[in-house]
N, C-alpha and C positions, 0 to 999 in steps of 0.2 A: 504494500500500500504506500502511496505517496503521502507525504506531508508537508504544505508550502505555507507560509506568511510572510507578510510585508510589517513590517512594525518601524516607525518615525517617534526617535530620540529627540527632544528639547534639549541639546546639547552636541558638542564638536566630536567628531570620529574618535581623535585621541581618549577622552574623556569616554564614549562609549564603549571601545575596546578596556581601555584598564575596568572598568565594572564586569563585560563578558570573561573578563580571566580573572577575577576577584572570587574564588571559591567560598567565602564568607556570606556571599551575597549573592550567589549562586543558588546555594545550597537553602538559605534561608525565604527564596523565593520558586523554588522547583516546590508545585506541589504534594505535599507527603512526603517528602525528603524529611529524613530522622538523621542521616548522617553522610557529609562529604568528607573522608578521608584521603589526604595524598599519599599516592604508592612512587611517588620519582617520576621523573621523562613525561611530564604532562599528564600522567593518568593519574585516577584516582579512585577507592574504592565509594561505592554507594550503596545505601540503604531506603529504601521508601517502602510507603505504602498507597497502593493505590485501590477503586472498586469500579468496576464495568459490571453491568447488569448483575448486581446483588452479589458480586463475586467479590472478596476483599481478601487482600493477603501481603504480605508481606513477597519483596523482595530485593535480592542482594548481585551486584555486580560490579561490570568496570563500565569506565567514563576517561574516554581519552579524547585529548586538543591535538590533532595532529595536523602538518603541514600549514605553519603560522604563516605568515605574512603580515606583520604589523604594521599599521592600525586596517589592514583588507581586507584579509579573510581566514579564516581555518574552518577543519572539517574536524566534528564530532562523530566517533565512534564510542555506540552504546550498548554494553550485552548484558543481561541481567536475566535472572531465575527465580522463580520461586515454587512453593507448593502446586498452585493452580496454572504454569506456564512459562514460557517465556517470552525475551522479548530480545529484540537484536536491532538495530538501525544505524544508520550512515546520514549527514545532515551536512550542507555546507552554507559556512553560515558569512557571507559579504555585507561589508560597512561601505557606503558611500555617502560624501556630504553633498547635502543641498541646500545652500545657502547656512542659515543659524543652526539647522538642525542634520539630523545622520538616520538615514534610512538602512534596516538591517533586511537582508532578503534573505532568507533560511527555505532552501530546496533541502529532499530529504527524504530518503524510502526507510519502512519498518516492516519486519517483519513478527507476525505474533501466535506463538503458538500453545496446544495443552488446552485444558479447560476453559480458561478464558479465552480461546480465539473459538472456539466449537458454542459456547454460551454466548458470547457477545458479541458476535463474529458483525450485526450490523449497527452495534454503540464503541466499537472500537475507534474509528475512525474521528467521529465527533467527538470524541473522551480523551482523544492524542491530541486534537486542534484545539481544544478548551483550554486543557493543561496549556500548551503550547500559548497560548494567547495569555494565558492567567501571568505564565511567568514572564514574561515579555513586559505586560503593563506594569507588574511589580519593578522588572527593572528598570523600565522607566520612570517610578517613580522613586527608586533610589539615585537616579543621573540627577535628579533636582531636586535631593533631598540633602541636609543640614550641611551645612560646609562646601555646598555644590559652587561652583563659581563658573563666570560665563565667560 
C-alpha cells in the first residue's frame, strides 16, 4: 500500500530538518510511541502501541534515517512486530522552501501483515494517513513552539 502527504512548516528548511532528526520530539509526537531508543548509525529501537479495527497490541522494532542529504531529504526504513502482525515500510521524506515556510513531501509504500492486515485489511490505510497527518501537525507545532525563532 502507498502512503503520500504534503504537510507546510511555518518555519525555514534548516529549522524543519533539525526537528525531523530530533528523536525527542519525534518520538513524543508519533502516535502510541512509549519509546525511541538509539541503536548507533541512524537507527533506532521503537516501541508503540497502536489499534485498527478493535485490534490493539503492542509493538517493537527498528526505525532507520538513511541516505541524508541535509536540510533535503532522507529515507525512513521501518520494521516492526508484534503479537497481532507486522509491519514493514520505506518512506522518502523531501524539505523544500517556499518562501517563509518549508513544504515536507513524504512518498512511501507499507506493507502489513498477520491479524491485523486479515481484520483490518480496509481501516489500515486510513489508520496509517491519520497517524501520519496527526504526527506531522504535532510537529508542526513544535517548529513554532517556545524558543522557536524566525
Amino acid at each position: 500500500m502507498t502512503l503520500d502527504g504534503i504537510y507546510t512548516f511555518p518555519a525555514p528548511r534548516e529549522r524543519v530538518w533539525a526537528l525531523l532528526m530530533d528523536t525527542e520530539a519525534i518520538a513524543s509526537c508519533v502516535p502510541g510511541c512509549e519509546a525511541l531508543e538509539p541503536l548507533g548509525g541512524d537507527r533506532y529501537q521503537a516501541k508503540l502501541v497502536a489499534t485498527v479495527a478493535a485490534i490493539s497490541g503492542s509493538y517493537e522494532g527498528t526505525v532507520a534515517m538513511l541516505d541524508k542529504v541535509a536540510p533535503e531529504s532522507y529515507r525512513l526504513v521501518i520494521e516492526g512486530a508484534g503479537k497481532h502482525g507486522f509491519v514493514n515500510g520505506e518512506s522518502r521524506i523531501t524539505l523544500r522552501e517556499e518562501g517563509a515556510t518549508t513544504i515536507v513531501d513524504v512518498t512511501g509504500t507499507m506493507e502489513v501483515g498477520g491479524m491485523i492486515a486479515r481484520m483490518g485489511q480496509r481501516l489500515i490505510g486510513s489508520v496509517s494517513k491519520m497517524m501520519l497527518d496527526r504526527f506531522f501537525a504535532c510537529m508542526a507545532g513544535k517548529v513554532q513552539g517556545p524558543g522557536a525563532r524566525g
